[in-house]
N, C-alpha and C positions, 0 to 999 in steps of 0.2 A: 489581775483579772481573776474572777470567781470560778468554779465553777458550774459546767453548765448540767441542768437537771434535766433530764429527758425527757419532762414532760411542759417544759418551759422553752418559748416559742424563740428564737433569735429573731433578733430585732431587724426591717430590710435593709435597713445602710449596713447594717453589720454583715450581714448576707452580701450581700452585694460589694460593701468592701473585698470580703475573702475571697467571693470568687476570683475582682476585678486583681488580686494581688497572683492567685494561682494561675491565670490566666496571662499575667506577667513576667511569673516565672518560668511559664509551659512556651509561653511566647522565645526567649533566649534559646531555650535548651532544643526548638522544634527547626532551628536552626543546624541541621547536620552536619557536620564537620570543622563545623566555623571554628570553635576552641581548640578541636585538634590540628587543623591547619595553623593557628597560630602559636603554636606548641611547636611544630614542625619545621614552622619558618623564624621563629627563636634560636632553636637549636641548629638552622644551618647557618644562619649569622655567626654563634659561638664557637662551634664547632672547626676545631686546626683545620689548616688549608695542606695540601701536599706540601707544599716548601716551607710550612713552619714543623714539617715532622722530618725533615733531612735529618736531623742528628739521629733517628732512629735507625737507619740506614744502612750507617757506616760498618766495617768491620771489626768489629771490637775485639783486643784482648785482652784478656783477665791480670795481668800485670805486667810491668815494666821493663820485664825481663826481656818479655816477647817481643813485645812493643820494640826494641832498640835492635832486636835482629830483622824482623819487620819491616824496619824504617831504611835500616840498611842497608838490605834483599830487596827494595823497591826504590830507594834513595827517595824516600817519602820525610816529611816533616811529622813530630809526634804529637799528638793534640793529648796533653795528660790531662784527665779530670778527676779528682780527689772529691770521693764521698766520706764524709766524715761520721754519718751515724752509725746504727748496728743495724739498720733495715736495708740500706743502699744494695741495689745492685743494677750497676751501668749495663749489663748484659742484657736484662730483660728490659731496662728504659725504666726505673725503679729507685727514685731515690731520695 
């Protein structure tokens, strides 16, 4: 598309296009809240439910050692989880 010279007249369909396309677009957006409500209602779909965040919960301790007097002192079973990188940290739910 050229363009236009400010003393050169646009043409009515082309007028009348643009409006009818801005008026299109004003049409969606004059719609309030609509795209954020479904932003909203996306993210509570996605969003962990309380019993997929249990593991967050638990009392953790930082190694094995504890863990075994722990299990002991409560006659509890030991749930070990082995982080393997250099970023992991089960304490903060990090790994």
């Amino acid at each position: 598309m050229g363009k236009m010279q400010p003393n050169k007249p646009i043409g009515n369909i082309k007028l009348f296009a643009m409006m009818g396309l801005l008026v299109l677009g004003f049409g969606q957006a004059s719609e309030p809240g609509t795209a954020v409500s479904k932003v909203l209602e996306r993210f509570e779909q996605a969003k962990p439910q309380a019993k997929d965040l249990t593991i967050y919960r638990l009392d953790w301790v930082p190694n094995l050692a504890e863990a075994k007097l722990r299990a002991a002192r409560e006659k509890r079973p030991i749930l070990l989880v082995v982080v393997t990188n250099s970023y992991g940290n089960m304490l903060s739910g990090h790994c």
